[in-house]
Each structure stands twice: as C-alpha cells, then as structure tokens.
FIPARO-11607 format. One line per 10 residues: number of its first residue (from 0); for each residue x, y, z of C-alpha. Coordinates in steps of 0.2 Angstrom, whole numbers, plus 5000, padded with zeros to 4 digits. Last residue first. Layout:
<marvos>
NUM	X,Y,Z  ...
</marvos>
This chain:
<marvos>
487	4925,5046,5101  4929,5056,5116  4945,5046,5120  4950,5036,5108  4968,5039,5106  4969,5037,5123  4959,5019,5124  4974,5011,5114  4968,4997,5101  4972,4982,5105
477	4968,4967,5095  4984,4961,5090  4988,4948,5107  5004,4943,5113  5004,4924,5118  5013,4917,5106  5016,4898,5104  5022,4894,5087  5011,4889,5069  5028,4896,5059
467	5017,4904,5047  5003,4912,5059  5012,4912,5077  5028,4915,5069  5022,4929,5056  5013,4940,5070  5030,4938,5081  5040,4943,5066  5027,4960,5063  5025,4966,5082
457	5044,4964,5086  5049,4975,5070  5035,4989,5072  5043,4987,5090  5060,4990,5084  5057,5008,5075  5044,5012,5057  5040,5029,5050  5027,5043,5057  5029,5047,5075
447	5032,5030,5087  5024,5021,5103  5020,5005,5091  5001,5001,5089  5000,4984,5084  4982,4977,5072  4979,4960,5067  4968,4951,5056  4974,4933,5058  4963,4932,5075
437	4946,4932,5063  4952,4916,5053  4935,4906,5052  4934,4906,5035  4919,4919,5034  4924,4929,5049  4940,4934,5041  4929,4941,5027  4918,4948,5041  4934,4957,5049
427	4937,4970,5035  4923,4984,5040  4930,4981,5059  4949,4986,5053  4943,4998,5040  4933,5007,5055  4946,5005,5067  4962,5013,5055  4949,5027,5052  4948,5031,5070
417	4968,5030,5071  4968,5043,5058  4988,5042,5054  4998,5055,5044  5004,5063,5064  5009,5044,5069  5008,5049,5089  4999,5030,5093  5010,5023,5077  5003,5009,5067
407	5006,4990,5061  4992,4984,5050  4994,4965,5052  4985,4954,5040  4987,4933,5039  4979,4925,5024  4959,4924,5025  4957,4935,5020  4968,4946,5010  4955,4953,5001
397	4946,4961,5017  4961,4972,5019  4962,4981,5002  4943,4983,5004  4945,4990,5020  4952,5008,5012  4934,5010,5004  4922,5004,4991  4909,5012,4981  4916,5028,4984
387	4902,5041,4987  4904,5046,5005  4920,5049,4998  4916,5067,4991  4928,5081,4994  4940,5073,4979  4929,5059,4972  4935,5066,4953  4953,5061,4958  4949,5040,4960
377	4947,5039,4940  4967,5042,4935  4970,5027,4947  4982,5030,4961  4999,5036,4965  5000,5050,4954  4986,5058,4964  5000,5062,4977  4997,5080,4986  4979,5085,4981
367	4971,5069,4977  4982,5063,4995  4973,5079,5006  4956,5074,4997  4956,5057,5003  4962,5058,5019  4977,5062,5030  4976,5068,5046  4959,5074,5052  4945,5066,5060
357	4931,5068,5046  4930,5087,5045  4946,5085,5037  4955,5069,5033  4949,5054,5039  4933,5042,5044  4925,5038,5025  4944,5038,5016  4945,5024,5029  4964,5020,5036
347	4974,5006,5030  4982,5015,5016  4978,5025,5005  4980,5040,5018  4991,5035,5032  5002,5017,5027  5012,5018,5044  5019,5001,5041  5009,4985,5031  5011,4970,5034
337	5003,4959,5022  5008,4937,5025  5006,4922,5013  5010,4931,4999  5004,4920,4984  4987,4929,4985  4993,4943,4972  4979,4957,4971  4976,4961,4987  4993,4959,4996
327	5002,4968,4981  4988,4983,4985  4994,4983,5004  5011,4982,5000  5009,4997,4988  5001,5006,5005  5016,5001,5015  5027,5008,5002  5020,5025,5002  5022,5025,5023
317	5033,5008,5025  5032,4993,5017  5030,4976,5020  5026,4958,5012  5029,4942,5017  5032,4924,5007  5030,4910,5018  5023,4896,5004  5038,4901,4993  5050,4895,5008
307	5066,4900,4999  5083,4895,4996  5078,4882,4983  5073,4900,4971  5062,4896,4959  5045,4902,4970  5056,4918,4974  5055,4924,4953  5038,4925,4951  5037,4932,4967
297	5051,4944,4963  5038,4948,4947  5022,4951,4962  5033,4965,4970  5035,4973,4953  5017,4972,4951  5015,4984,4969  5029,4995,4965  5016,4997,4948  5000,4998,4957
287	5006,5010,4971  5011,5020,4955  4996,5022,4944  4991,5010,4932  4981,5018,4920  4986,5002,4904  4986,5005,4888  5004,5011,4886  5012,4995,4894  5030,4994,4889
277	5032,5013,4892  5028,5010,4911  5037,4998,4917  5053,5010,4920  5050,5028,4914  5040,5040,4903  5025,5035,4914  5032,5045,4928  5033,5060,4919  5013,5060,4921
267	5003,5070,4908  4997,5086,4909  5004,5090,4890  5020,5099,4891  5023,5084,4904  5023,5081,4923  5033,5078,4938  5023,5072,4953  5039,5060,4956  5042,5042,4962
257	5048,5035,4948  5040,5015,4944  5049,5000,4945  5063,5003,4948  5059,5018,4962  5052,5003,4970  5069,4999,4976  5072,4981,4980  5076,4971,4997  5073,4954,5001
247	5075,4946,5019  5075,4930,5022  5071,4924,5040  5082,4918,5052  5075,4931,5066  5092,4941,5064  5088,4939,5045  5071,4947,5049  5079,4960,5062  5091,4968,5047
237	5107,4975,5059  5119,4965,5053  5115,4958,5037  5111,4976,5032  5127,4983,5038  5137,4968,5028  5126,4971,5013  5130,4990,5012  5116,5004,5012  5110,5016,4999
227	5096,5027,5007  5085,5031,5020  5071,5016,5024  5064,5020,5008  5073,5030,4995  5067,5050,4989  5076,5055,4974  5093,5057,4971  5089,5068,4955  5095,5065,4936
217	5089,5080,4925  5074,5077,4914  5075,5070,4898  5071,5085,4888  5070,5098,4901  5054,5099,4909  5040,5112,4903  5032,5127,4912  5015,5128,4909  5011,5135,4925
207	4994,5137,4932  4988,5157,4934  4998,5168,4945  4990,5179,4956  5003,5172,4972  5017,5163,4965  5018,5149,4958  5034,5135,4961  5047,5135,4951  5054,5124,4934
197	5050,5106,4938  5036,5107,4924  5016,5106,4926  5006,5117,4938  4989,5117,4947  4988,5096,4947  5000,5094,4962  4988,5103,4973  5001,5109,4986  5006,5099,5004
187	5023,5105,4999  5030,5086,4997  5030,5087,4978  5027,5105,4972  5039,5109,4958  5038,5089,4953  5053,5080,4959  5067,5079,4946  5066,5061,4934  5080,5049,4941
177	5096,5040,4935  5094,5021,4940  5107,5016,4955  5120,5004,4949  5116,4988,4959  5131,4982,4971  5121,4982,4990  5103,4984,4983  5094,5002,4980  5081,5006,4992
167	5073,4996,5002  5056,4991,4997  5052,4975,5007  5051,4959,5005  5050,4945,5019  5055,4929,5015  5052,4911,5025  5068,4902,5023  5072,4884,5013  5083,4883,5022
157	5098,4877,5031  5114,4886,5030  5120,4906,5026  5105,4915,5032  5097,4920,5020  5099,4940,5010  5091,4941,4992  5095,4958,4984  5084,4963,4968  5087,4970,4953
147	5074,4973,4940  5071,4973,4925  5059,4975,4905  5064,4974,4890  5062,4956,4890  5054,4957,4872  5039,4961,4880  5042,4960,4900  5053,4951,4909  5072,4955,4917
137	5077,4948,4935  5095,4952,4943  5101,4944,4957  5111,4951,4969  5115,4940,4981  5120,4940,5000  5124,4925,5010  5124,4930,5031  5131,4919,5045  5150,4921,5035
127	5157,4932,5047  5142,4942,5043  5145,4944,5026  5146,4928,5015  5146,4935,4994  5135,4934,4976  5137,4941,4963  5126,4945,4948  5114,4931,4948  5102,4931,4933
117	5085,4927,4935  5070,4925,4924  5054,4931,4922  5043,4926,4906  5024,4925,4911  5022,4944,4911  5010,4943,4924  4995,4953,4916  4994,4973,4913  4989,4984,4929
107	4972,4994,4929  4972,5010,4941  4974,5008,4960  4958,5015,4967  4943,5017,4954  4946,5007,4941  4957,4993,4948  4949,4993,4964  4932,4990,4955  4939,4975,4946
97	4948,4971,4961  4929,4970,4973  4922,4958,4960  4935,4947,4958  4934,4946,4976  4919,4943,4976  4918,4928,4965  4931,4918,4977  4920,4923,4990  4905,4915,4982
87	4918,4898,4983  4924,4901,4999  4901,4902,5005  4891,4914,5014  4891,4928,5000  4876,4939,5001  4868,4944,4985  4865,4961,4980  4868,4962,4961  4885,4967,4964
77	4890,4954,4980  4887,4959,5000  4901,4949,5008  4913,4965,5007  4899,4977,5014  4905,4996,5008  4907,5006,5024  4891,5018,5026  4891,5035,5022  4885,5030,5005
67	4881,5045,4995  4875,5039,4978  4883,5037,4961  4880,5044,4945  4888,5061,4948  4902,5052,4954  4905,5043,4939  4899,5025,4936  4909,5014,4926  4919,5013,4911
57	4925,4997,4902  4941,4991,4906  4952,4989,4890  4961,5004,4893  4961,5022,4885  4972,5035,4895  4966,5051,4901  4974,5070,4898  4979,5074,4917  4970,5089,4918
47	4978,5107,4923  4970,5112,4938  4961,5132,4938  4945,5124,4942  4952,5120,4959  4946,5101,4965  4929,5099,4974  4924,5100,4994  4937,5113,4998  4924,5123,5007
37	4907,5112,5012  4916,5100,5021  4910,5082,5020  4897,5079,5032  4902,5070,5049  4898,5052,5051  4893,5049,5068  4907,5045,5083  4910,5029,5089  4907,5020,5103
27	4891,5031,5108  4881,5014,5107  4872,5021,5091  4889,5023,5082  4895,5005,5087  4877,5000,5082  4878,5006,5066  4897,4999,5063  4890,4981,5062  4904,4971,5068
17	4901,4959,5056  4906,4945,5069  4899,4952,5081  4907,4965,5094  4912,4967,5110  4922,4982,5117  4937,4979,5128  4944,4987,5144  4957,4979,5151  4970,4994,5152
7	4977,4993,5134  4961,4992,5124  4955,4975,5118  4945,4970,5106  4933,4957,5112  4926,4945,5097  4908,4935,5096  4905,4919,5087
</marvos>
C-alpha cells in the first residue's frame, strides 16, 4: 500500500507505508539532520537543581549511556529488536513505548484512582432552552481528597452525545482555586532553573537567586486557556461542538495541576504543593501528565453519565493543553478521537527536526529552558542533545493508533516547526499502517498565528464526523502546504 500526501496545488510526494525518512532525505525531500549546536548544547552550570523524587520505576539509561540516534525511533521495532507485525505485538509495544515515555518525557503518573464519583451542583437550559448546562463536581483520590469541577454542555434532547473535552478555564458557577505567583521568569524565554522564588528577576553579574516564596504563596489570576472565566449562556452560544450537536466539556487544568515555574527554598517545584500532587508524593509526574490524568478522571466519570456517547469521547487542547491532550491520548485509549491545537514544542513536532540549528521555533532545549516543569524530571539532562532520546515527539502520535489523530496547525504559527510536524507525522504513520487505518492520521493547516480560529474548528468536527459519525466527507487531512516547504 502506498500513500500520496498532498500539498495544496496538486503536488503530492509518494511514500510507503513506513515512509522510510532516509529516502525522503536522499530524494532531496527533505533536508539532512543538522548537528546539534555546539554553544548552548548543555544546561548552565550555575542552575539550581530540582532535588529528584524516588519512584517505583526503575532507572534507565542516561544520556551518557545512550547513543546518538539521528534517526526517528521505529514504533514497530520492539526493545530486544523484534519487529511487531501483529495487534497483539503492538499491544506489547505500547506498553513498551509508555514505560519509556513515562521516564523520560512525561514523568510517572499514579493509577486510576478507582473511586470517582459525581455530584451535580446545578444544573440550568440556556440557549432558549436548546443548551442544558451542569456543573458537576467529581472527587477521587485517597480518602476522596481529591476534585475537580467540571461543566457538561449537551444539547437540551436526544442523546446520548459524542463529547469533546477541553481545557477551558474555570466552569460557569465553579469558585475559581486561589493561585500559586508565576515564577520570576515564566514566559521570559529565561532558563527557569537559574533562580528559585517569585521575588525578581537577576540582574546582570548576579549569581542564581535563592530568594524564597511567601509562605503560602499569594493568589495570582494565572494563565486560563481559551481567555478566561466565561458564562454558560455565551458558551452555549458561540461553542462550535454544541452548535455541531456535540457535547462539550469544559474544566480548568489549572485544577489539576498549577501552571507556574514557581519554586521552593529547596529547588523543588511549587507546583507540586498543590492540587493532585500532595496525594501522590512518590510519583515525578510533571504537569502535562497531571492535566492529562485529570482528563482520564472525567472519563471515568463520562462513561456514567446517560447523556453521553462514552464510545465518542474527544480530546483537545490548545498550545500547553494541546500537548497534555496529546499525552491523555496516549496513555488513556478510552478517547476515541486526539486533537491537538498548536501543540509546538512537546507536542506534535520532532524534538529531532526543531529548535535551533534544527529548523527553528521551539524545540527541546528552548522548552528545558522555559517549561521543564511540564515534563519528567529525566527529560532536562537531554538539553542540546535529542539525537539521543530514545523516542521522540511521534511516539505520542503512534500510540493512538489506530484511533483517529488530527494534529491541527497553523501555516504562520511562530512556536510551530512545520518540518518537525512532517517528520512526527511520517514517523507515526506505520502504526496506522499496521491496522490498516492510515487515513485516520490526519493533519489541517489553518491560515492562523499561534492559538486556535474557525477553521481549526471546521477541520477538527468534520475529522470526527467522517471517523466517529462514519459520514460522507470529502475533504482530505493530508496536506501539507508546499510554501512552508520550500527549500527543504
């Protein structure tokens, strides 16, 4: 079986179905790998250490200890060397490729809880009655010390709906969670690690900060997707899943885990003082993993609920969220459907094809210097040095298969390598190939910045009709724009 992927204009490139990325670069399709950069190739000496937490995983190989693999990591090719060709190898692969995901990209999670339960707040018809909102408010964990609230929009008869959740801030009638203060150099494109306290930044000549938080930390606004606290009637009417007749489900990831590069007297993450995270202290989760397990807990709670079609359940995100829907895709195969938005660096793109001297925008050393919080304690030593992960962004993808995948980008996205998007893109596709499934992973370039506008909108609820709902579309998700390739 062979596959054309388009570029707009008619011209296609032809591929296998392993889409061997060695004869693309030999063909002149794409460029060679380049070198990692000699300068800024390993983290500043002066950082401050995150002092490291003891799990029950046992440890693997450094990055002393590992080899320089410019190569994309092969999803079928197993740990001892074997080739999988069969569901049920697969099956074993994956567990394979999450272990090692968990170590090295995501940090390790603690188990479904087992005990989630719901309890409706309140519930109300907007939208002239069309709409039924409720707030429903779930609690889990040891001791059910744990919770989460969460707003459930269907449309107000009929059912049971397909759902599509998303990180939305906080829902219409929650109390908003006090906050933790941002860390001193979040969102300054500054390595995170050189200081600890909110207090200032360093100046020039200074050596790293040990500057200390207030006990407690002072309640902060914070940073909430899709911009901020929003009433259920303006949702229901302007929401284009529930105009679609979808569900939509809306939580803040901010309650499950504080978005914040705030640390401790002692290196350690603010973050972890917070939310999920006290309830599990031997666990190195870091926060893409925890928004993502709080993702899988409405899960838990969706497959209860009569209102909804648990066997069309949706994820998306957008930017840091897109990348934690990514992770909830991989690891929880209950969601039928992974959408991710403008997911840049940890997301859909290739460490091995972004960031500097590798294309640009944002690649692995740009995020270990800006947001290491988000990821496993273990990925930060790779800093400079991702010819030597042994897996890459496309893992994330590949464990989906052979569920639908749609990674919906932005052709002037200014975080987005639209190379490294490709080479994820073609490194997945052999574990679609296996089932059969290669046309469920799926790729939509929207004419957009950074963030997410209508077309993202169109692209993702036309992917999940023709691929949930089983209707006639026509459009294709297999184009990539020949102007963002130009040269390559």
């Amino acid at each position: 079986m062979t596959n054309n992927v388009l570029c707009e204009g008619g011209n296609s490139v032809r591929h296998g179905p392993a889409r061997i990325l060695a004869v693309a670069v030999l063909a002149g399709i794409l460029p060679a790998q380049a070198s990692a950069p000699a300068a800024d190739s390993r983290p500043d000496p002066k950082e401050i250490p995150v002092p490291p937490i003891r799990t029950s995983m046992p440890p693997m190989p450094g990055v002393d200890q590992l080899p320089s693999r410019p190569e994309m990591p092969d999803v079928l090719t197993m740990n001892d060397g074997r080739k999988v060709k069969t569901a049920a190898q697969w099956k074993q692969r994956r567990e394979e490729m999450k272990r090692i995901l968990e170590y090295y990209a995501v940090g390790q999670a603690p188990p479904a809880p087992g005990n989630v339960k719901g309890r409706e707040v309140s519930s109300q018809l907007v939208r002239n009655g069309r709409v039924k909102y409720r707030l429903v408010h779930l609690t889990f964990g040891p001791k059910d010390s744990l919770s989460l609230d969460v707003g459930i929009f269907t449309p107000a008869e009929g059912g049971p709906f397909p759902a599509l959740i998303s990180p939305s801030g906080t829902p219409p009638g929650a109390t908003p969670l006090p906050r933790l203060p941002p860390g001193p150099t979040q969102g300054k494109g500054l390595d995170v690690l050189l200081v600890v306290g909110p207090e200032r930044l360093p100046a020039a000549g200074d050596s790293p900060s040990t500057a200390s938080a207030p006990p407690g930390g002072a309640p902060a606004a914070g940073r909430g997707a899709f911009g901020g606290p929003r009433t259920a009637e303006s949702i229901a009417a302007n929401n284009p899943a529930l105009g679609h007749g979808f569900a939509f489900v809306a939580f803040n990831n901010n309650d499950c885990g504080e978005d914040t590069t705030l640390r401790n007297p002692d290196g350690s993450w603010a973050f972890r003082t917070t939310r999920f995270y006290p309830a599990y202290p031997n666990y190195d989760w870091g926060l893409l993993r925890g928004w993502a397990w709080g993702v899988s807990r409405i899960v838990d709670y969706l497959e209860t609920d009569p209102s909804i079609d648990k066997t069309r359940l949706i994820v998306t995100g957008v930017s840091r969220t897109g990348k934690a829907a990514m992770v909830a895709g991989a690891f929880d195969e209950r969601l039928a459907m992974v959408a991710p938005v403008a997911s840049s660096g940890g997301g859909t793109p290739a460490y091995r094809f972004s960031g500097a001297e590798r294309g640009g925008k944002e690649g692995l050393t740009e995020m270990m210097r800006k947001y290491p919080n988000w990821f496993s304690p273990h990925l930060h030593e790779f800093w400079g040095q991702p010819d030597k992960l042994p897996f890459d962004q496309h893992w994330f993808i590949a464990l989906v298969a052979p569920r639908p995948f749609l990674a919906l980008e932005g052709t002037r996205d200014q975080n987005v390598n639209a190379n490294g998007v490709r080479q994820s893109w073609i490194a997945a596709e052999p574990a679609y190939a296996l089932f059969h499934a290669a046309d469920r992973l799926g790729v939509n370039w929207a004419d957009r910045r950074h963030g997410m506008v209508q077309a993202d909108w169109d692209a993702l609820l036309a992917f999940a009709d023709k691929y949930l709902l089983g209707k006639d579309v026509t459009r294709r998700f297999d184009v990539f724009p020949p102007e963002l390739f130009q040269g390559r």
